[in-house]
Backbone as ProteinMPNN parsed JSONL, in Angstrom:
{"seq_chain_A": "XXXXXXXXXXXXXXXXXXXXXXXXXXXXXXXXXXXXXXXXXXXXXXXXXXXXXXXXXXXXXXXXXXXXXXXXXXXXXXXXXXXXXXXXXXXXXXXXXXXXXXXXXXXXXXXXXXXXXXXXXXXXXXXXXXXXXXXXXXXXXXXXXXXXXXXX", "coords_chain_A": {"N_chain_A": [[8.044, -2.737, 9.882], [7.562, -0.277, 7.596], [10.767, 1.839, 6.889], [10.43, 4.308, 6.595], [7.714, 5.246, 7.326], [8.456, 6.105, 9.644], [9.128, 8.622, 9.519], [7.118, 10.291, 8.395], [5.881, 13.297, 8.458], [3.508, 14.916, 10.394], [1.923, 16.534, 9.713], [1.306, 15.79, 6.57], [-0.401, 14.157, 7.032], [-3.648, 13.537, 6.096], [-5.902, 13.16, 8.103], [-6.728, 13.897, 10.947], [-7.472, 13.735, 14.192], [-7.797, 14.306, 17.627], [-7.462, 13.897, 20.928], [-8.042, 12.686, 24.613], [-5.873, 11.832, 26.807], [-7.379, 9.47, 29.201], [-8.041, 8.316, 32.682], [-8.791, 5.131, 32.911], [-7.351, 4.553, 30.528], [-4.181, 3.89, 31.068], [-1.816, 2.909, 33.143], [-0.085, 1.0, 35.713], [2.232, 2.433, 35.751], [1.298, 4.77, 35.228], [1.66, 5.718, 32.671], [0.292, 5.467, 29.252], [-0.957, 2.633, 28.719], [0.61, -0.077, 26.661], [-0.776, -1.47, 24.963], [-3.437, 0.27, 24.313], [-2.558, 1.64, 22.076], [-3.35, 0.393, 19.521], [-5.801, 0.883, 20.165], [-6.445, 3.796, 19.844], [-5.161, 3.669, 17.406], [-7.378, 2.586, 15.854], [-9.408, 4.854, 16.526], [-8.333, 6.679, 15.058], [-8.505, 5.024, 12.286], [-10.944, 4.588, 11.761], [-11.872, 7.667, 11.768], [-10.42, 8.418, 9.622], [-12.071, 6.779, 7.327], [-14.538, 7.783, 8.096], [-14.087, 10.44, 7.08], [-13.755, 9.971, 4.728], [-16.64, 9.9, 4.087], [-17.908, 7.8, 5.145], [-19.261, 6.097, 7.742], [-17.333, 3.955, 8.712], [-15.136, 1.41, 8.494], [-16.906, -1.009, 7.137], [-18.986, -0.853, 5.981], [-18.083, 1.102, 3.936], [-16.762, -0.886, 2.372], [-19.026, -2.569, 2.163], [-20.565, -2.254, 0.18], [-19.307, -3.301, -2.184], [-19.55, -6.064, -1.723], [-17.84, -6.976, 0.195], [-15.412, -6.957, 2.535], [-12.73, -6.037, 5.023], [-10.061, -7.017, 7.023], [-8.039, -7.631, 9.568], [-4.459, -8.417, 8.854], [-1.863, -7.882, 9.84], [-0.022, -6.486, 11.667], [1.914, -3.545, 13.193], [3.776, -1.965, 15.622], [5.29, 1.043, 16.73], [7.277, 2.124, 19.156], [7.674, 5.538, 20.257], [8.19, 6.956, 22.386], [6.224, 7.686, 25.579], [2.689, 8.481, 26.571], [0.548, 10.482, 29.146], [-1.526, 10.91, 32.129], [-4.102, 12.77, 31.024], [-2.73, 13.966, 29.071], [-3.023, 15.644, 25.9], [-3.418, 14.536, 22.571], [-2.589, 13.495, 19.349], [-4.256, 11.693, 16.654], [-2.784, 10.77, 13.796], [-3.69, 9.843, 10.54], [-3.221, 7.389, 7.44], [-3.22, 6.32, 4.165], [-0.671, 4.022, 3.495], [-0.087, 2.065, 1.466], [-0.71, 0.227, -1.066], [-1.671, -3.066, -1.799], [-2.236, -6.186, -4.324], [-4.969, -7.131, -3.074], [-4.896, -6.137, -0.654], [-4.589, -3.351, 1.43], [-2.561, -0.987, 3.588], [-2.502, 1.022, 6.251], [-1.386, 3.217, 7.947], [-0.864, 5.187, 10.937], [-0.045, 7.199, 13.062], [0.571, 8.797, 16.247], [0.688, 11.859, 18.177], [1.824, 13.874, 20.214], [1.529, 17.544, 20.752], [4.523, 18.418, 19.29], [5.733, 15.993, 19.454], [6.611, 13.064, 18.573], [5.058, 9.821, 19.285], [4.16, 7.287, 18.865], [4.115, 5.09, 16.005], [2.387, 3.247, 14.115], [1.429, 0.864, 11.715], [-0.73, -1.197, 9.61], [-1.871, -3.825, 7.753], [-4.922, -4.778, 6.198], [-6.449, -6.955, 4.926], [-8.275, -7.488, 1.87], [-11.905, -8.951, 1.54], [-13.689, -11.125, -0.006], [-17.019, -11.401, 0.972], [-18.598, -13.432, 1.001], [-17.255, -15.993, 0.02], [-15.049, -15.664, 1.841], [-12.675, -15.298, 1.087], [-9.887, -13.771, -0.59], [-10.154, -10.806, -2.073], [-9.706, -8.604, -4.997], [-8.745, -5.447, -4.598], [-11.183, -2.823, -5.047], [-10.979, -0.377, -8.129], [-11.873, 1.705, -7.196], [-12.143, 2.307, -5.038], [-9.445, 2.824, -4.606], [-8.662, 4.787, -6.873], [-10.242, 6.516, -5.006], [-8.661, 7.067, -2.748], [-6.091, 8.032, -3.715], [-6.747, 10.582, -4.805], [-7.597, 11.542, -2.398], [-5.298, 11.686, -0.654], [-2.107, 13.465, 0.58], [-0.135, 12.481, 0.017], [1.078, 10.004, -2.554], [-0.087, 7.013, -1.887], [2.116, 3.721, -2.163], [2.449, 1.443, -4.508]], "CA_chain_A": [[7.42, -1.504, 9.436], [8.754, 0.725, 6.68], [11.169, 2.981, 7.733], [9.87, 5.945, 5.705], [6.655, 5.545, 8.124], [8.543, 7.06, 11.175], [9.893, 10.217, 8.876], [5.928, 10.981, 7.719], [5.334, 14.83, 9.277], [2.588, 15.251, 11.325], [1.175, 17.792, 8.599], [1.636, 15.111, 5.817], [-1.351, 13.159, 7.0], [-5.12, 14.184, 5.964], [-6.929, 13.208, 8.97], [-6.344, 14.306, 12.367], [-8.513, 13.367, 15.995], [-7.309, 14.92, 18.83], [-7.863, 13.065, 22.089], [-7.56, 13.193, 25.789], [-5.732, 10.473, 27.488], [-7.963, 8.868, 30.586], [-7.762, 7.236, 33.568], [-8.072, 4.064, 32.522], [-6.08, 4.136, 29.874], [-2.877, 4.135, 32.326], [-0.996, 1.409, 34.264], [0.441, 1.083, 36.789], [3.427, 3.26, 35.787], [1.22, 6.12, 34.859], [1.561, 5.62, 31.518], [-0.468, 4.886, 28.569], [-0.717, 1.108, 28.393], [1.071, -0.378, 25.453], [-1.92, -2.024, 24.165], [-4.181, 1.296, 24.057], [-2.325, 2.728, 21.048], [-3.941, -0.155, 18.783], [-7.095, 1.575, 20.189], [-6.023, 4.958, 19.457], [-5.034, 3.718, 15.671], [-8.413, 2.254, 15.266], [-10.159, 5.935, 16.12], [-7.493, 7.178, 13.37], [-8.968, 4.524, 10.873], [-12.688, 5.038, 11.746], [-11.906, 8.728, 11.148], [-9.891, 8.415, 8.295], [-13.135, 6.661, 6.578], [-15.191, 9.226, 8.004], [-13.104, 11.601, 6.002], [-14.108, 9.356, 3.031], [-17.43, 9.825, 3.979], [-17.987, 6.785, 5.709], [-18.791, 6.392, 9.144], [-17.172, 2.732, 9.465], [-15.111, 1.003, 6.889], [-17.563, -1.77, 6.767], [-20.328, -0.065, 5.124], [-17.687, 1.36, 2.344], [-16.579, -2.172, 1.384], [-19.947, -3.507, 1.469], [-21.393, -1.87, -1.361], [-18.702, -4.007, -3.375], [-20.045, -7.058, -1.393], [-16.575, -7.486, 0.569], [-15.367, -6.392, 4.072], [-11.611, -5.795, 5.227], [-10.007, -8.098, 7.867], [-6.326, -7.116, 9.735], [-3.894, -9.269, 8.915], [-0.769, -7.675, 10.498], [0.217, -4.942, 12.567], [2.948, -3.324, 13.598], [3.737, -0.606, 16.232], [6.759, 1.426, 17.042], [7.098, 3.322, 21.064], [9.076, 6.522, 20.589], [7.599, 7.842, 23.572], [4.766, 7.596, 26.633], [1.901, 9.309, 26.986], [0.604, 10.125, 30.421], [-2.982, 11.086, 32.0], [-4.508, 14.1, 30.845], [-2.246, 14.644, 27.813], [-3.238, 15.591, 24.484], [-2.504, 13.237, 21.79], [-3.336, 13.979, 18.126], [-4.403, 10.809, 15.878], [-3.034, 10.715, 12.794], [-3.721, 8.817, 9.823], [-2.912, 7.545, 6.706], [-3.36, 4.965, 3.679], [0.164, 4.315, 3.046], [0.294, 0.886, 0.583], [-2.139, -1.216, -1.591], [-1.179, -4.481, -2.525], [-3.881, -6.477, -5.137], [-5.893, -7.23, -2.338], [-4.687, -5.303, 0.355], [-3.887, -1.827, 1.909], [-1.933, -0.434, 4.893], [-2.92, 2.155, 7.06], [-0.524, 4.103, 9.016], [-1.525, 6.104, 12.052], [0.946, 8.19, 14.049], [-0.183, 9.703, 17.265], [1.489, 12.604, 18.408], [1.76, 14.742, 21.646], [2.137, 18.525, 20.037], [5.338, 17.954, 18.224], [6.638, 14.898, 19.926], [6.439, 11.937, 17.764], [4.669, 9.077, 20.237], [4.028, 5.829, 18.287], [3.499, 4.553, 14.715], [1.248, 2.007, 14.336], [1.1, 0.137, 10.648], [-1.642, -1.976, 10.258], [-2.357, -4.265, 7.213], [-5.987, -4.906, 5.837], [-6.866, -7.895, 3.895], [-9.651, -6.946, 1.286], [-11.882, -10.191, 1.464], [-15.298, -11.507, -0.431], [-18.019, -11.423, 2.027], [-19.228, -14.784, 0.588], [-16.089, -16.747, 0.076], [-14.024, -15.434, 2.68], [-11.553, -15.3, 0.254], [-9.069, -12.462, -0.832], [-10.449, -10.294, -3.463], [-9.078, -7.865, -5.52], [-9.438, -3.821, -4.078], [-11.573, -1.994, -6.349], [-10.163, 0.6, -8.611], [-12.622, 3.167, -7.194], [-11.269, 2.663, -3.606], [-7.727, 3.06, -4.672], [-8.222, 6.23, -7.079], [-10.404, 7.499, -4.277], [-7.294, 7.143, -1.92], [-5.015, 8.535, -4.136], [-7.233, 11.665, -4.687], [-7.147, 11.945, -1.26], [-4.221, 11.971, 0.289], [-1.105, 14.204, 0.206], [1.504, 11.236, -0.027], [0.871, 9.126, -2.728], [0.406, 5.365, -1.237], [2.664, 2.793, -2.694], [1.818, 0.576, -4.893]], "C_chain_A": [[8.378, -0.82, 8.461], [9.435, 1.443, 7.333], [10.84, 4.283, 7.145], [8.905, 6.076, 6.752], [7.099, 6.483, 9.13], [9.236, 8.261, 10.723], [8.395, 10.705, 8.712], [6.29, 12.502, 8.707], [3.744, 14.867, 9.641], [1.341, 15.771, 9.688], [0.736, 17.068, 7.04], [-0.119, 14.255, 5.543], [-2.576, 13.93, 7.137], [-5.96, 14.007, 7.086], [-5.962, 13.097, 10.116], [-7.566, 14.144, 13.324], [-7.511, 13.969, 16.99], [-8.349, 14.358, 19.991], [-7.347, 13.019, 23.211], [-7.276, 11.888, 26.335], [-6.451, 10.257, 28.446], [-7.634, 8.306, 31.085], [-7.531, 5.862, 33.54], [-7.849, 3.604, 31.299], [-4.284, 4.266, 29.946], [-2.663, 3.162, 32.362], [-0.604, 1.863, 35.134], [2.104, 1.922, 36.774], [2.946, 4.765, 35.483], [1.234, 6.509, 33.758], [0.601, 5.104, 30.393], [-0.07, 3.526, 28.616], [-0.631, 0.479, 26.886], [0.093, -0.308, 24.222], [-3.36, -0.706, 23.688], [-4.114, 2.167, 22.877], [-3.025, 2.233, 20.009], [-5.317, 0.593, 18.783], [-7.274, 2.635, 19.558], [-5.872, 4.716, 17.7], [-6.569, 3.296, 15.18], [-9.474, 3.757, 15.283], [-9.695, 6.21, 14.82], [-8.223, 6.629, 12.008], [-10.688, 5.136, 10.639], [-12.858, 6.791, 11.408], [-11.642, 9.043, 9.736], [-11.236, 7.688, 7.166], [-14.334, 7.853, 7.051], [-15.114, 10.252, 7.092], [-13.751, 11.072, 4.5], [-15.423, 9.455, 2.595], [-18.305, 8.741, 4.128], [-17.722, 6.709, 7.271], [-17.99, 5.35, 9.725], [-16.312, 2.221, 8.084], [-15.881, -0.399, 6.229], [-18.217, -1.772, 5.778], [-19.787, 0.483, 3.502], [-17.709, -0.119, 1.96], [-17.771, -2.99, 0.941], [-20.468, -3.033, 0.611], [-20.557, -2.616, -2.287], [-18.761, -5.784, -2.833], [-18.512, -7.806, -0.508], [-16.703, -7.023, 2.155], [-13.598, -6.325, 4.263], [-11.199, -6.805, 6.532], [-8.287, -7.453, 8.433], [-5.93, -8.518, 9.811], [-2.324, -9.355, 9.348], [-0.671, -6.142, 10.771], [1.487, -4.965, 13.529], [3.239, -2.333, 14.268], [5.358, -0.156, 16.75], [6.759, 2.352, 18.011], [8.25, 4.169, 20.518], [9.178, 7.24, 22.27], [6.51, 7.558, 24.335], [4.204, 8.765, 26.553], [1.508, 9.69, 28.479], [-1.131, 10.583, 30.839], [-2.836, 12.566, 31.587], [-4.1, 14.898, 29.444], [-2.894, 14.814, 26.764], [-3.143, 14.972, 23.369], [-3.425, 13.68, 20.341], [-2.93, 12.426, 17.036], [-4.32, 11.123, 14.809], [-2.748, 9.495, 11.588], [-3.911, 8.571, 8.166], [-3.118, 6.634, 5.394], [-2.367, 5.224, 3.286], [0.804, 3.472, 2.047], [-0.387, 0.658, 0.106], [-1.099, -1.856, -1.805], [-2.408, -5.026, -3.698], [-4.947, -6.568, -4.093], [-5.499, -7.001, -0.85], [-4.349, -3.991, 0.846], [-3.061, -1.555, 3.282], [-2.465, 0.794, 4.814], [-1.932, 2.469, 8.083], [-0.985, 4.912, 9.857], [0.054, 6.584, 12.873], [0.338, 8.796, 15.047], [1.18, 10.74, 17.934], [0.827, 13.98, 19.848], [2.031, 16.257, 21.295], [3.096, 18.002, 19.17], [5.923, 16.7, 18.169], [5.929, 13.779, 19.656], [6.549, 10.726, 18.765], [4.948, 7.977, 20.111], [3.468, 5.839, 17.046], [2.909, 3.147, 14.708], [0.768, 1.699, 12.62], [0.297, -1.255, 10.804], [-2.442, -2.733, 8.687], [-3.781, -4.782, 7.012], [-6.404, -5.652, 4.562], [-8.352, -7.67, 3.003], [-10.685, -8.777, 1.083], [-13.624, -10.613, 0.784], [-15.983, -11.693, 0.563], [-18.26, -12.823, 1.926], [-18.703, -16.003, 0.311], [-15.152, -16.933, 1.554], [-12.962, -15.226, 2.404], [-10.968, -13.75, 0.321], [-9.339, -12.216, -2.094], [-9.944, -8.988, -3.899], [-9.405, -6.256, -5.099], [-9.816, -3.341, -5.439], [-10.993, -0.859, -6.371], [-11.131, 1.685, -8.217], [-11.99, 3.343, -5.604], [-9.915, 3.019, -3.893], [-7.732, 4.619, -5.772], [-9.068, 7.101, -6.173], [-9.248, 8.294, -3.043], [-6.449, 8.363, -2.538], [-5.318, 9.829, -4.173], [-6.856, 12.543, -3.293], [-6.299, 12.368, -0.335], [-3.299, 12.431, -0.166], [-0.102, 13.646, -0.167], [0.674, 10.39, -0.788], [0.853, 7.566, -2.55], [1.399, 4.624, -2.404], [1.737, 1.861, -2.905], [2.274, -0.998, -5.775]], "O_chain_A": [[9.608, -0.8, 8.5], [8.985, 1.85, 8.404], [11.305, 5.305, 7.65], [9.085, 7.139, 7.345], [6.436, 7.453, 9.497], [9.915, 8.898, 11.528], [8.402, 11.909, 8.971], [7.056, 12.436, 9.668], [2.927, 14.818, 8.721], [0.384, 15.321, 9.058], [-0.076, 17.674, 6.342], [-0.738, 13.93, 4.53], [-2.72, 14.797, 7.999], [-6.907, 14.793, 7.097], [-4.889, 12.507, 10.246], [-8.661, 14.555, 12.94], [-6.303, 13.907, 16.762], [-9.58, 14.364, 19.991], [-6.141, 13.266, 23.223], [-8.095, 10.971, 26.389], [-6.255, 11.281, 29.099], [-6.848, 7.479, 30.623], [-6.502, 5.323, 33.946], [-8.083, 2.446, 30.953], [-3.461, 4.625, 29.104], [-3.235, 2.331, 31.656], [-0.691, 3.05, 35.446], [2.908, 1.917, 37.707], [3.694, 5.742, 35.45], [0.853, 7.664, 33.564], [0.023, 4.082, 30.762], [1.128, 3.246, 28.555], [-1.562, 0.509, 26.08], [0.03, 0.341, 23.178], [-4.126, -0.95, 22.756], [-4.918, 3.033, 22.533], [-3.516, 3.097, 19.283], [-5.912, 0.897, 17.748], [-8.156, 2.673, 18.7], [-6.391, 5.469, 16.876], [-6.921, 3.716, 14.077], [-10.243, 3.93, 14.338], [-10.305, 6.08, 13.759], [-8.493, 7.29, 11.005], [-11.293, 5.781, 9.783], [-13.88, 7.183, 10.845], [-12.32, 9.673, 8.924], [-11.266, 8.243, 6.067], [-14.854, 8.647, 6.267], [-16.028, 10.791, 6.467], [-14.093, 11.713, 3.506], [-15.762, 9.284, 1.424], [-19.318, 8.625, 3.438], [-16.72, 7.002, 7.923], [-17.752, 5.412, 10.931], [-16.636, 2.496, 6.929], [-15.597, -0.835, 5.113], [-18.123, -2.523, 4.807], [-20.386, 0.45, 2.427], [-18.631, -0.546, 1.264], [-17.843, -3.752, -0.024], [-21.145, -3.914, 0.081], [-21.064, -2.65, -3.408], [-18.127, -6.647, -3.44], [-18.22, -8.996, -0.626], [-17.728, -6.8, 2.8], [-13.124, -6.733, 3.203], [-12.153, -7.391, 7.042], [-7.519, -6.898, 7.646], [-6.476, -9.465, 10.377], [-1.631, -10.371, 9.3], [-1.085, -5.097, 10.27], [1.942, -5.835, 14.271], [3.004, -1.337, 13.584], [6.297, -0.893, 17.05], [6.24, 3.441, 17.767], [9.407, 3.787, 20.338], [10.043, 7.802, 22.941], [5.609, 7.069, 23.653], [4.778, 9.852, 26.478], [2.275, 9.118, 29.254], [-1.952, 10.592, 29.922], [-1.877, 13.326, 31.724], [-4.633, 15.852, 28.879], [-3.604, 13.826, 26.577], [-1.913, 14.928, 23.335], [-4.591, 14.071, 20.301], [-1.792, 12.09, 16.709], [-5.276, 11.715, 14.308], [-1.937, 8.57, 11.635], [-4.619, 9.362, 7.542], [-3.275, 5.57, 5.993], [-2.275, 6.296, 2.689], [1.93, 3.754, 1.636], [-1.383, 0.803, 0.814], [0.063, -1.482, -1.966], [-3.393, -4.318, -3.908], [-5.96, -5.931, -4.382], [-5.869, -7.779, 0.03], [-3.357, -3.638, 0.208], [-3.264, -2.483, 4.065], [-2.8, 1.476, 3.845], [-1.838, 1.758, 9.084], [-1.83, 5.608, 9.295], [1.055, 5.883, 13.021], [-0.625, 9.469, 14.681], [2.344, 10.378, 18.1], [-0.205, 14.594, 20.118], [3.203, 16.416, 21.638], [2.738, 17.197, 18.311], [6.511, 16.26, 17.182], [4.895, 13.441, 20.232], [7.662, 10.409, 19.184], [5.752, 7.402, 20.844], [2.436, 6.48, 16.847], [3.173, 2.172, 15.412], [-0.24, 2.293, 12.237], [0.464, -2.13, 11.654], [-3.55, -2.273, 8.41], [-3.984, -5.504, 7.988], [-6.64, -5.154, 3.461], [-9.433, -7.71, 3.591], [-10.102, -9.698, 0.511], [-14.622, -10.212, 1.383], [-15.356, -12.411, 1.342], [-18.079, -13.443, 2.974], [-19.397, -17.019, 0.308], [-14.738, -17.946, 2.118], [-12.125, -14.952, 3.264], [-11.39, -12.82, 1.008], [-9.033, -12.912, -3.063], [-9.749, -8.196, -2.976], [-10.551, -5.913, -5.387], [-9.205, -3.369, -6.508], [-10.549, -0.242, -5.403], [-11.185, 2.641, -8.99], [-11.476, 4.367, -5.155], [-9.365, 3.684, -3.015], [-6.909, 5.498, -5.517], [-8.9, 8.315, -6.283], [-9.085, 9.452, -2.658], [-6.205, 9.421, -1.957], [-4.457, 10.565, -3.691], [-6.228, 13.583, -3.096], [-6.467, 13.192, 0.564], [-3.133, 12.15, -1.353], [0.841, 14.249, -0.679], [-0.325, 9.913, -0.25], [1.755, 6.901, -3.059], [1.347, 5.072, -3.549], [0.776, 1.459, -2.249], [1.398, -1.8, -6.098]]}, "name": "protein", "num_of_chains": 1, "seq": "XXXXXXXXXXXXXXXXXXXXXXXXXXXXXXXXXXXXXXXXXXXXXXXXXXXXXXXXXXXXXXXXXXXXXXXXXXXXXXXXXXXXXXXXXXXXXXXXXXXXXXXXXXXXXXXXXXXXXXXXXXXXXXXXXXXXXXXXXXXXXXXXXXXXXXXX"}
């Protein structure tokens, strides 16, 4: 993961979810279970296209006859959650490549920085399967968007 990702500020990132930990999303220590934060980053994304005006990011890419695919992910524990807590999803587009983007998500407990969660997204022809190039309307819509210009 970059290390710039675990400096972002809370405040930095355009979309925010706020969410209540549950029962079973615990273990047996009482804690959020590792694997739940992937969950947690995927509200983040499904919001973060929301935000775009999209309820799914399927539906954006298919109007350019494509779809998105993860092709790596990466998460970093600063901290546990526990039941009942608060947890605020946030999220971010923080890379393109030619035919890819990252998405960053941070979840955060009030101020206390939880887990980062980077999460590559292969842009891919619906009809090939192949890797096709991100259109330039998704990437200056991004850029519009967000307070941190992504890398590029």
């Amino acid at each position: 993961m970059n290390p710039d990702y675990l400096t972002v500020p809370r405040d930095a990132f355009r979309v925010h979810e706020l969410i209540r930990v549950r029962f079973n999303e615990i273990d047996g220590q009482n804690i959020v279970f590792n694997g739940n934060y992937l969950i947690y980053a995927d509200i983040g994304i499904t919001e973060y296209f929301r935000a775009l005006g999209n309820v799914q990011p399927g539906p954006y890419f298919h109007q350019y006859g494509t779809d998105i695919r993860e092709q790596h992910c990466e998460i970093v524990y600063h901290a546990y959650a526990t039941l009942d807590d608060q947890i605020t999803i946030a999220a971010r587009v923080a890379e393109f490549g030619q035919a890819h983007f990252t998405l960053h998500c941070a979840m955060f407990r009030g101020d206390d920085r939880l887990t980062d969660v980077a999460i590559r997204y292969g842009h891919m022809d619906l009809d090939t399967q192949r890797e096709a190039i991100l259109p330039g309307s998704f990437i200056a819509e991004v850029r519009r968007f967000e307070r941190i210009t992504p890398d590029q």
